[in-house]
Backbone as CSV, one residue per row, in Angstrom:
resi,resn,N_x,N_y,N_z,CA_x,CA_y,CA_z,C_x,C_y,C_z
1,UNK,-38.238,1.977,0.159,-36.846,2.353,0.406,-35.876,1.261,-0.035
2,UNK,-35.848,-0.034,0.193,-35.032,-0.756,-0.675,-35.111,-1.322,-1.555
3,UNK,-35.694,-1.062,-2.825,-35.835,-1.143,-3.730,-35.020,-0.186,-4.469
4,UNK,-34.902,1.252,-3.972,-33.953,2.558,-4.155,-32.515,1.808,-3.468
5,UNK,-32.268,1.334,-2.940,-31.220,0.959,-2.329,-30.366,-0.011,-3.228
6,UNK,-31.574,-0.932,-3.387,-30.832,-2.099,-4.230,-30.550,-1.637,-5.831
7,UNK,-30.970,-0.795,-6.443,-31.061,-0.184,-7.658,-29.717,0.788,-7.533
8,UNK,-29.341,1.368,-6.373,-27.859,2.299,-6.440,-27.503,1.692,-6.080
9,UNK,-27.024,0.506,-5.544,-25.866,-0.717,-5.404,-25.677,-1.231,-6.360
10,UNK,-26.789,-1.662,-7.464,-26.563,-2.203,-8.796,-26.212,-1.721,-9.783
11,UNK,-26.650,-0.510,-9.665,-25.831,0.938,-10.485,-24.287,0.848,-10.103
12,UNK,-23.667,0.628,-9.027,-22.682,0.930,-8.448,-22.166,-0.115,-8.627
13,UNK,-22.272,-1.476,-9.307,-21.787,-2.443,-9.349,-21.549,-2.411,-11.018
14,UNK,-22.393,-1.866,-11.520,-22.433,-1.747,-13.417,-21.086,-0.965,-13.199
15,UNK,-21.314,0.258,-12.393,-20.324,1.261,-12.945,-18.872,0.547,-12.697
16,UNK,-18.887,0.084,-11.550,-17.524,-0.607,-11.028,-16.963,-1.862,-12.060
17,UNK,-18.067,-2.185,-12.688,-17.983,-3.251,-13.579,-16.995,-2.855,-14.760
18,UNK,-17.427,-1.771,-15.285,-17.215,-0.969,-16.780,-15.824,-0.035,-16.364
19,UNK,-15.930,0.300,-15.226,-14.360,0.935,-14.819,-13.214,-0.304,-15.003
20,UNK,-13.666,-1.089,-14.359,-12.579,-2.423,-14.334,-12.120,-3.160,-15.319
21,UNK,-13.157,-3.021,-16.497,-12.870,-3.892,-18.053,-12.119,-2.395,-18.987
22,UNK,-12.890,-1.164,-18.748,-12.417,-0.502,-20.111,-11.196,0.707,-19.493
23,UNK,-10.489,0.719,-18.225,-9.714,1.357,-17.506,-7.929,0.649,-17.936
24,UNK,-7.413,1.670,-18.593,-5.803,1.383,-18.760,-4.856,0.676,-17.682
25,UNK,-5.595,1.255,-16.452,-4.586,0.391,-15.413,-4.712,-0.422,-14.862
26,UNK,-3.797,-1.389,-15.054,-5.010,-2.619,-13.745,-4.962,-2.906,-12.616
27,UNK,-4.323,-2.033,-12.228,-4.399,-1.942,-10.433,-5.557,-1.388,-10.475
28,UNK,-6.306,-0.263,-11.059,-7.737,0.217,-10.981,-8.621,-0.924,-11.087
29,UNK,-8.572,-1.339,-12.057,-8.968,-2.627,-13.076,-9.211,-3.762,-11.542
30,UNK,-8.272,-3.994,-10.978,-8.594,-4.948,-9.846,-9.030,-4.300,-8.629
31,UNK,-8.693,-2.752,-8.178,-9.690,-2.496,-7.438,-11.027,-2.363,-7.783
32,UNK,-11.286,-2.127,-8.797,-12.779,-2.043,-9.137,-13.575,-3.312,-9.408
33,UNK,-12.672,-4.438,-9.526,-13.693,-5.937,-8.997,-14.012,-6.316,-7.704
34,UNK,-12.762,-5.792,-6.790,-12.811,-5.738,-5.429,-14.314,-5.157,-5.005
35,UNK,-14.493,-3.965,-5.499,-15.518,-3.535,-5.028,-16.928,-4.207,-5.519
36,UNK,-16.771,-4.482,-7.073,-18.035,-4.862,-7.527,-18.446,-6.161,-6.477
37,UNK,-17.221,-6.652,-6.155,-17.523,-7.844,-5.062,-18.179,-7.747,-4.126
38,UNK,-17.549,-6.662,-3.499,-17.657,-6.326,-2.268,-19.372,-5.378,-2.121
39,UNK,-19.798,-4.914,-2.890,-21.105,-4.676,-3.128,-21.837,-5.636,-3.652
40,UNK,-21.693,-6.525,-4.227,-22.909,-8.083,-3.901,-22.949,-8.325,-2.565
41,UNK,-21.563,-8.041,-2.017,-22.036,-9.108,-0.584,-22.874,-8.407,0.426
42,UNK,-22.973,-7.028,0.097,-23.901,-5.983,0.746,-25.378,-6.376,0.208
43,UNK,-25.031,-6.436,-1.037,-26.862,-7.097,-1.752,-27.326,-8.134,-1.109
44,UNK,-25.928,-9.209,-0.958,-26.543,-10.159,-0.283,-26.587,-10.257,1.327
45,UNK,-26.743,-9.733,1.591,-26.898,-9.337,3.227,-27.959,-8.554,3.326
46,UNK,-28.557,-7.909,2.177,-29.606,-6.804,1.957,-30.879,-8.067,2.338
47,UNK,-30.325,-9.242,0.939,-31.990,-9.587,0.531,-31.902,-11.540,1.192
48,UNK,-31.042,-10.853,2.999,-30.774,-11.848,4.170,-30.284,-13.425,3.791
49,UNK,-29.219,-12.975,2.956,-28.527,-14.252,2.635,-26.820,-14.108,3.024
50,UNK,-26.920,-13.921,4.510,-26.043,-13.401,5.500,-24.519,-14.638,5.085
51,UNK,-24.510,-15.997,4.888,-24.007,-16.872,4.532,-23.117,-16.900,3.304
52,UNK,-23.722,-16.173,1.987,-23.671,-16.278,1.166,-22.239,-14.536,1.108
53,UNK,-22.778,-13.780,1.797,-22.660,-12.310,1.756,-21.155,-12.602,2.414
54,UNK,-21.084,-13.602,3.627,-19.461,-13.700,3.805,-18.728,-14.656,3.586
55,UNK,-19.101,-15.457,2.764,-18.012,-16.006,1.658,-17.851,-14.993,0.571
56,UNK,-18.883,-14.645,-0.010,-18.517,-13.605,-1.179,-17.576,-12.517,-0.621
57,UNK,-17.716,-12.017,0.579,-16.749,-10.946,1.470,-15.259,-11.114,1.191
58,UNK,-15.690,-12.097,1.825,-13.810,-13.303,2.284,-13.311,-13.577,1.025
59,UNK,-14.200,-14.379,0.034,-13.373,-14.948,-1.268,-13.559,-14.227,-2.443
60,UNK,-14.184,-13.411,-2.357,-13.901,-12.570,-3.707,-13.658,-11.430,-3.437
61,UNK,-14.194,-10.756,-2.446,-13.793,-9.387,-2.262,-12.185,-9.405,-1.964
62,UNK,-12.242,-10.325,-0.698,-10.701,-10.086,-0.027,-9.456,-10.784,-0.474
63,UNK,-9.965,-11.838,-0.506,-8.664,-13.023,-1.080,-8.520,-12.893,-2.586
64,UNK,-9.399,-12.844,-3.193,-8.977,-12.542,-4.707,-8.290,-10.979,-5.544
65,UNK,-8.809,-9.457,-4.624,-8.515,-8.789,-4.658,-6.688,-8.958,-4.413
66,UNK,-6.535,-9.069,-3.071,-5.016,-9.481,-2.373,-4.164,-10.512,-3.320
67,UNK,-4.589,-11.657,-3.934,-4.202,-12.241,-4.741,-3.482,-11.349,-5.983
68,UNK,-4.721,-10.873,-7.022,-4.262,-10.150,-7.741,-3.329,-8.934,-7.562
69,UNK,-3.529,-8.186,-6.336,-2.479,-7.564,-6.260,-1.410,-8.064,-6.175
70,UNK,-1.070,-9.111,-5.786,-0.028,-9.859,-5.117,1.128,-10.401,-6.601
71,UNK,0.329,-10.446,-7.613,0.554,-11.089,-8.456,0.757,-9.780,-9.922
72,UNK,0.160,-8.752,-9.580,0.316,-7.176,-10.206,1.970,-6.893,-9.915
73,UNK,1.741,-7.369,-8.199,3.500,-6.251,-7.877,4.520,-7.569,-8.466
74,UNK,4.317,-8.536,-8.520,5.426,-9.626,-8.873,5.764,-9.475,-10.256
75,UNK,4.867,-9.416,-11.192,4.701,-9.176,-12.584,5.448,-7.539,-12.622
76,UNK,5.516,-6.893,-12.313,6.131,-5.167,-12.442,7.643,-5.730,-11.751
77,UNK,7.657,-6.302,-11.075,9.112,-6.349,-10.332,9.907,-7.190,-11.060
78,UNK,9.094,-8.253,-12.162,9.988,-8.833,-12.772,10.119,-8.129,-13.807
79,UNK,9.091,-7.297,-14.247,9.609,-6.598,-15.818,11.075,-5.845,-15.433
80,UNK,10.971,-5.127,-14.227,12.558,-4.369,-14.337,13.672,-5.104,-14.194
81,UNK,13.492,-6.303,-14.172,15.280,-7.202,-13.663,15.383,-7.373,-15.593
């Protein structure tokens, strides 16, 4: 059974991968690293590297996601002035 598990998380991390590089928008574009993130840290919590799984949580899933958005809406708000 996890071997099937870890194989559709990694699937799910390719796909999230390839949405995020070849996708027109990049608000998609940065949710879909969010996630690819955010599914390692499930891998890594899978294969009990509990440590590892919430820094990757915290700093790439959350803070870098929030970042880039942060930095998406500033960039659009200055194109209209």
């Amino acid at each position: 059974m996890l071997p099937v598990l870890l194989t559709i998380l990694v699937i799910i991390m390719l796909l999230g991968g390839l949405l995020a590089v070849e996708h027109k928008s990049l608000l998609i574009g940065v949710i879909s690293a969010g996630l690819v993130s955010l599914t390692a840290s499930i891998i890594y919590v899978i294969l009990a590297a509990p440590d590892v799984a919430m820094t990757e949580a915290a700093i790439g899933s959350g803070l870098s996601t929030v970042m880039f958005l942060y930095v998406l809406r500033r960039i659009k708000g200055d194109s209209n002035a």
